[in-house]
Each structure stands twice: as C-alpha cells, then as structure tokens.
C-alpha positions as CSV (number, residue, x, y, z in Angstrom):
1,X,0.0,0.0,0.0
2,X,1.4,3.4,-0.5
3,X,0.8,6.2,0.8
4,X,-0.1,9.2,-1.6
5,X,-2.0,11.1,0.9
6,X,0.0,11.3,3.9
7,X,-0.3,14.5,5.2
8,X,-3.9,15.6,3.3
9,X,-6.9,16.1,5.0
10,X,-10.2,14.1,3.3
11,X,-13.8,14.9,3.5
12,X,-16.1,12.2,2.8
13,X,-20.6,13.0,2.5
14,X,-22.3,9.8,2.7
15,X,-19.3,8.0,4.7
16,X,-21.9,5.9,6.8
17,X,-22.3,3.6,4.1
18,X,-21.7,2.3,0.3
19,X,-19.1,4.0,-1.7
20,X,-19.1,6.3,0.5
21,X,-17.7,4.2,3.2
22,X,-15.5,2.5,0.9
23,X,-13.8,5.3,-0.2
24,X,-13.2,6.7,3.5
25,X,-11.2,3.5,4.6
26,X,-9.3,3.8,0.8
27,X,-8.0,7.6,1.9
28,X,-7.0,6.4,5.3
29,X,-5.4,3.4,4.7
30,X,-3.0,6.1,2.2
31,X,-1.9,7.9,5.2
32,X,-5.3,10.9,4.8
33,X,-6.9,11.8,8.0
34,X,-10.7,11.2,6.9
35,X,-13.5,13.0,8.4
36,X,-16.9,11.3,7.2
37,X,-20.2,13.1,7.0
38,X,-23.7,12.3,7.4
39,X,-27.3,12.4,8.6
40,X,-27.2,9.7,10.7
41,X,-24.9,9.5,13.4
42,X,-24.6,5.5,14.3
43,X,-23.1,4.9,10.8
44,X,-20.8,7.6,10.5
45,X,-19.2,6.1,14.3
46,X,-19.0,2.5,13.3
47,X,-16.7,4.2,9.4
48,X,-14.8,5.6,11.7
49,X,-14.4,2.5,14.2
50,X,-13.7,0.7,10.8
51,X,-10.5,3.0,10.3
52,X,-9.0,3.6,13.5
53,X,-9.6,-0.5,13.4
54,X,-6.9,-0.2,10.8
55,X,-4.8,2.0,12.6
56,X,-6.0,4.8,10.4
57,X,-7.4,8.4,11.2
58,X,-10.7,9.9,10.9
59,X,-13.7,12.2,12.9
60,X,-17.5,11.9,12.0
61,X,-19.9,14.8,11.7
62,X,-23.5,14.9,11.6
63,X,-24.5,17.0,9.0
64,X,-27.2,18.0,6.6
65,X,-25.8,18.4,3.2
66,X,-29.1,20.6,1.8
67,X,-28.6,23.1,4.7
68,X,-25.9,25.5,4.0
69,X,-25.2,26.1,7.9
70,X,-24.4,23.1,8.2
71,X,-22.1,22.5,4.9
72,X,-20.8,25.8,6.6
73,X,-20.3,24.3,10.0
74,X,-18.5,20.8,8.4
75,X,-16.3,22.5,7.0
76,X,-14.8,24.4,9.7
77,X,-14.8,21.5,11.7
78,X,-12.9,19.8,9.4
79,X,-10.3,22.7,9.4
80,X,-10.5,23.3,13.1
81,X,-9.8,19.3,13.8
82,X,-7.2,19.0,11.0
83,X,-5.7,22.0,10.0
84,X,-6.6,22.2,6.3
85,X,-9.2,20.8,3.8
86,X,-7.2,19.3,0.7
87,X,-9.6,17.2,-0.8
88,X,-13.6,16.8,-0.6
89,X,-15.7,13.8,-2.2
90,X,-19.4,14.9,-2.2
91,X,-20.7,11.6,-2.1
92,X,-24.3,12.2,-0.2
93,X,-27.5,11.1,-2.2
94,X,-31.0,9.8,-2.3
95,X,-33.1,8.1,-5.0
96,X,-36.6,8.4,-5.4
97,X,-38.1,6.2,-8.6
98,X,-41.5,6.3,-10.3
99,X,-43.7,7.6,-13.1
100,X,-43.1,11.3,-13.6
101,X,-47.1,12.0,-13.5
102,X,-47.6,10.1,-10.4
103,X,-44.2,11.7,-8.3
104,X,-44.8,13.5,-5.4
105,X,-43.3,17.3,-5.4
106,X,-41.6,16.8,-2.1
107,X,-39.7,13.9,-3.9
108,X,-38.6,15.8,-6.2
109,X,-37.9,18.4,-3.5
110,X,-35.8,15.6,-1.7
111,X,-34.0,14.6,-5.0
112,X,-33.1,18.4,-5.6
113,X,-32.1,19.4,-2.5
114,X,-30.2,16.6,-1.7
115,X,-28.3,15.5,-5.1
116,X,-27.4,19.0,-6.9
117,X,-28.1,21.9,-3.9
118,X,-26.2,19.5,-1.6
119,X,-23.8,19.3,-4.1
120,X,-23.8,23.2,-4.8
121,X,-23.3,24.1,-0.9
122,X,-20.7,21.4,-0.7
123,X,-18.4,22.6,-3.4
124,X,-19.7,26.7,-2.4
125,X,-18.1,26.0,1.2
126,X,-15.0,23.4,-0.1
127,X,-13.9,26.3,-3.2
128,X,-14.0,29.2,-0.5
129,X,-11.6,27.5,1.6
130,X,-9.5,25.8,-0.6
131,X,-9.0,28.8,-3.0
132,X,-6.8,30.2,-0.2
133,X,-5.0,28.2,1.1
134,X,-3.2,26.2,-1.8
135,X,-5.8,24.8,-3.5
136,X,-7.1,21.1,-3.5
137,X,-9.2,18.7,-5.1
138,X,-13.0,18.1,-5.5
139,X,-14.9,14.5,-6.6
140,X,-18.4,14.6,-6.9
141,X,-21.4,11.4,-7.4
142,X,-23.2,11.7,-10.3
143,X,-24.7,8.8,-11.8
144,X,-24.3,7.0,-15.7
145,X,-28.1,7.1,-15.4
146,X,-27.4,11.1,-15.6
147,X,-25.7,12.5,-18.2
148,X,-24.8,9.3,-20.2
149,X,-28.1,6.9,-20.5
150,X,-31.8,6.9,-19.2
151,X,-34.2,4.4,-17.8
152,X,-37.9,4.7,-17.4
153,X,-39.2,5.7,-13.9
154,X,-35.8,7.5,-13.1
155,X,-36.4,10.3,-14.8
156,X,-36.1,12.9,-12.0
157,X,-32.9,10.7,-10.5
158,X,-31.2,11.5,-13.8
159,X,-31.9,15.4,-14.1
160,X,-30.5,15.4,-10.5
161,X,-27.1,13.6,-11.6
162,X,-27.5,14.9,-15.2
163,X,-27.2,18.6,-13.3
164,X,-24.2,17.6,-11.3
165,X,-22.3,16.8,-13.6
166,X,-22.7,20.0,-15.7
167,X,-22.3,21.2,-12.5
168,X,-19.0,20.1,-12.1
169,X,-17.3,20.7,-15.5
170,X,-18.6,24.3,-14.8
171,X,-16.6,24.5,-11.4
172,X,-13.5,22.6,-12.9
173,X,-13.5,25.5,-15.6
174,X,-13.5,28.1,-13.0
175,X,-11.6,27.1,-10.1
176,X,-8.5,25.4,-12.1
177,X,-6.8,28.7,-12.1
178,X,-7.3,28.7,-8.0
179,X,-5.4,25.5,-8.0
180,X,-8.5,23.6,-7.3
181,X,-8.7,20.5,-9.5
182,X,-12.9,19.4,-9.6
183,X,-14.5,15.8,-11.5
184,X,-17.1,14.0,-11.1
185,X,-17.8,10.0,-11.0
186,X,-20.7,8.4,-12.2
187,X,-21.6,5.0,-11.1
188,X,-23.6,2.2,-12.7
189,X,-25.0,-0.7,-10.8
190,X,-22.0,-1.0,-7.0
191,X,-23.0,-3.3,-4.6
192,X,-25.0,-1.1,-2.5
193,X,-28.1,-1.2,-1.0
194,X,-29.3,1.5,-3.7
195,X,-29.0,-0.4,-6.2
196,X,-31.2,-3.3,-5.1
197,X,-34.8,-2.8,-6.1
198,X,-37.5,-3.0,-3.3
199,X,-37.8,-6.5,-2.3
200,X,-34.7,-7.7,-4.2
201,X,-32.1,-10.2,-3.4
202,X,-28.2,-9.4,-3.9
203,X,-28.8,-12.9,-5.9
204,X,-31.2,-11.4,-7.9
205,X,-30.1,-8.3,-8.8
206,X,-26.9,-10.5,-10.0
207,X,-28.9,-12.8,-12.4
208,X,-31.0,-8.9,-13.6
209,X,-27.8,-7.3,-14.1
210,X,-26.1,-10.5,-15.8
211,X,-27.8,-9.7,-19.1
212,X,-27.9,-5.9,-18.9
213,X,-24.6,-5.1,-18.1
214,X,-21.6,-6.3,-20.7
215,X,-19.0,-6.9,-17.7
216,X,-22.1,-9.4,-16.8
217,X,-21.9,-8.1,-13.1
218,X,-22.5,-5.4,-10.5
219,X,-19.6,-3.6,-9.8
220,X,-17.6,-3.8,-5.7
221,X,-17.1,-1.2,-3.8
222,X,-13.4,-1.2,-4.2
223,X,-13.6,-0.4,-8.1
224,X,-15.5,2.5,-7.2
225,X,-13.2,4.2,-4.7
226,X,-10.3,3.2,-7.0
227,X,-11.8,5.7,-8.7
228,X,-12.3,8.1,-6.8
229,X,-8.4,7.5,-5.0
230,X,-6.8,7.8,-8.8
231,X,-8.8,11.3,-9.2
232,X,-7.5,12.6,-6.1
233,X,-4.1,11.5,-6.2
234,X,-1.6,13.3,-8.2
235,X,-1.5,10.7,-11.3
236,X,-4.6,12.6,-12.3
237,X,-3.6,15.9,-11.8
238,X,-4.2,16.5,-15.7
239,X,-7.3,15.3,-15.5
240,X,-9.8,18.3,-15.0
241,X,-13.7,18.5,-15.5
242,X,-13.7,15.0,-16.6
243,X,-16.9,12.4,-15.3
244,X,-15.6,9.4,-15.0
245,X,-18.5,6.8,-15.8
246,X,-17.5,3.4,-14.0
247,X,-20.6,1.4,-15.2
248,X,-18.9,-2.2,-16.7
249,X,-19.7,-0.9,-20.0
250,X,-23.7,-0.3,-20.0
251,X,-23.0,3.0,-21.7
252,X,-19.9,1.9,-24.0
C-alpha cells in the first residue's frame, strides 16, 4: 500500500455507508486523516471505528448536506480538527423512482435538495476555503443514469445527476486557475443497497444485471473508490472536469 496522501486532509458525505464508506477506509489506509459526513450518526461512528480498526485516522460529523449552515459548520470542523481541507468527495445522495405524472413534489424536493443543492453548498463552502489556502481537489457522485443513459421511472434521478455533472465541468473550468482540480464520478449498478430494487435479493439483482450489463456483473465497492483514489491522487492531476462513468460498460 502506499501512501499518496500522507499529510492531506479528506472529506467524505455519505461516509456511513456504500461507496461512500468505501472510499473513507481507501483515503485512510493512504496515510489521509478522513473525516466522514452524514445524517445519521450511528453509521458515521462505526466508518470511523472501521479506520481507526486499521490504525487509520478519521472524525464523524453529523450533518445535513441541503442546509448551507451546516455544509458551513462541516467544513470548519474539518479545518479546526485537521488543520486544512485538501480534498472533498461529495458523495451524499438519495433516490426516489417512479412515473413522472404520479411523483410526489416533495420527492422531487428531496431529489433536488439533496443531489445538486447539496452538491452546490458542498463545493460553495469546499472552493472558498481551498481557494486560499493552496488549492485542493474536489470529486463529486453523479450517476451514468445522468448524463450518459436513461431508464424509465428515473427520470427525475437523472436530471439530479444529469445537473451535477454539468455542474461540475462548470466548477472545474473556474476554479483550475485557484489550483483547485474538480471531476465528477458516475456509477452504474456497485453493490450497494441503492441499487437493489424493493424486495430484491443481492442474488437477484446479480442474475437482472447478468444480461444488462456487458461486464455481466454489479460492480464492488473497491472499483469505485479506486476511482475516486486515482482522481485525487496526483497521477490525475491533468485530469480536470472529466466524469468518470465506472458502469462495466452499460454506456460503451
């Protein structure tokens, strides 16, 4: 293992769980102190049980990614615990799926507020700091059901991730000349729970995907914070307002 990121300071939305979990161990175990964020506090404790199990660093914070106070009041914490904020995954997200005519308006309030204005106040508060003092990098979730393909009933999902990834190839455009380096990701089917439909087995959504996907399976958790470590690290550090789609080929 090396340790490209001895030294840096990572900040992880969504760390309670999924990729974003996955991708909080990945940082520590090359030498980041992690600080994870989240709604919920129990799963945000046991990430950060999971690294210091590893001999690793890393702080939770409850927070609410759609209220600016709080993006506000992460970051500071971040900076106050660690001294500095050098690279930010904005990983924090919610699906809602269904017709269009039949969706409720406060889903789509929860999709928006969550998936791009969550976004938005993440990289708002991130940029500020970051633009003074030496710059850093930014990795945001979008979603290969965003700007890349579409599926029936997930219409609203996409224009969420669709808008976050325009979203970020704006921001990479304007902060490179701040030093700050911003991409996006955007998953197909990980093994997480959101990608299990209601009711569904992990054996099931194996033998669905089997056929749909031309890899022929769902994708781990590792491959998609390999991702997300390479785009952070300084092999990348060419690599500006790209979206890395990491789908096994459904979009190819």
């Amino acid at each position: 293992m090396t340790a490209r990121f001895t030294g840096k300071v990572a900040l992880i939305s969504g760390g309670g769980s999924g990729i974003g979990r996955a991708t909080a161990l990945a940082f520590a175990r090359e030498g980041a102190a992690v600080v994870v964020a989240g709604r919920n506090a129990e799963p945000l404790a046991e990430t950060v049980k999971l690294i210091e199990a590893e001999g690793g660093r890393a702080d939770a914070v409850s927070a609410d990614v759609s209220s600016s106070r709080d993006v506000a009041r992460l970051v500071a914490t971040t900076v106050e615990r660690h001294g500095g904020l050098h690279i930010a995954f904005n990983n924090a997200g919610v699906m809602e799926a269904g017709p269009l005519a039949d969706m409720e308006e406060a889903a789509w309030d929860r999709l928006i507020s969550v998936n791009l204005t969550g976004v938005f106040l993440s990289m708002k508060h991130q940029i500020a700091h970051m633009r003074d003092n030496g710059g850093g990098v930014i990795i945001n979730t979008a979603s290969n059901l965003g700007a890349h393909m579409r599926l029936p009933y997930l219409g609203a999902y996409a224009a969420s991730k669709a808008a976050v990834s325009a979203l970020s190839r704006a921001a990479a455009r304007e902060c490179i000349g701040q030093g700050i380096r911003v991409n996006a990701i955007s998953p197909g089917p990980i093994d997480t729970a959101m990608s299990l439909r209601q009711g569904e087995t992990e054996d099931a959504r194996a033998e669905r995907l089997k056929g749909a996907l031309p890899i022929g399976r769902v994708g781990t958790l590792t491959e998609a914070a390999s991702a997300v470590i390479w785009l952070a690290s300084p092999a990348a550090g060419f690599t500006v307002g790209h979206d890395l789609v990491i789908d096994g080929g459904a979009t190819a």
